[in-house]
N, C-alpha and C positions, 0 to 999 in steps of 0.2 A: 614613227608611223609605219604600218607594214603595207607589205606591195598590194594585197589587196583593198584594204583600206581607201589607198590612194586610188586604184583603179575602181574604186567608185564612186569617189567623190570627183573623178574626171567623169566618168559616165553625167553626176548629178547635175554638175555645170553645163554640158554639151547639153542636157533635157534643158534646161531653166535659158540656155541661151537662144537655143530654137524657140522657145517657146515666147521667152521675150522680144525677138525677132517677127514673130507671127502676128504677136499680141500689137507691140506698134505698129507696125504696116498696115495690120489689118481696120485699128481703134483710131489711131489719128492719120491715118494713109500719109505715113513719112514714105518716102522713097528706102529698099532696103538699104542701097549703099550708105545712105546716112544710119541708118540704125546699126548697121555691121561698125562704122568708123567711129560711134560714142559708145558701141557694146566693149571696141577693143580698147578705146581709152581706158573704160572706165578698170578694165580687166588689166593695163598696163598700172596704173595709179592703186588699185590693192594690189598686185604681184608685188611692187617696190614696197608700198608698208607692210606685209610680210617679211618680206627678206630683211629691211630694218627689224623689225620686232625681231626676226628669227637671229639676228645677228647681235643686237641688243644684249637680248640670253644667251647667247653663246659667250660670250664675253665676259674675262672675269670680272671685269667691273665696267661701269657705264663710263663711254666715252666721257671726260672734262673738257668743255669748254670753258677758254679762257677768255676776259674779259678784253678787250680790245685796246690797246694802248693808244691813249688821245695823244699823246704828245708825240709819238709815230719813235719809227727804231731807235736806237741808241747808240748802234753802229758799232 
């Protein structure tokens, strides 16, 4: 992805998150500190499946998970 690319899809998010910001405040009058605290959640919980996906492809093959052994170590 190139540097401008990126610096405008920063730009897009800062519009959409003021905008989201205004839009609840003003439509169901939350308090902003709560709209800022569920905008950052929600913006922490996609950055992480990103970076999974982005790491996913990066990867020559997809992590294995292995089945869990019920009868426990074998020591």
């Amino acid at each position: 992805m190139g540097f401008r690319h990126e610096e405008s899809l920063i730009r897009e998010l800062e519009f959409l998150r003021k905008a989201s910001t205004r839009f609840l405040t003003q439509r169901y009058g939350l308090p902003r500190y709560i709209v800022e605290y569920r905008l950052n959640k929600a913006q922490l919980l996609f950055n992480l499946l990103r970076d999974y996906a982005r790491w996913l492809r990066s990867s020559d093959e997809c992590p294995q998970l292995s089945p869990r052994n019920e009868e426990g170590s074998t020591g």
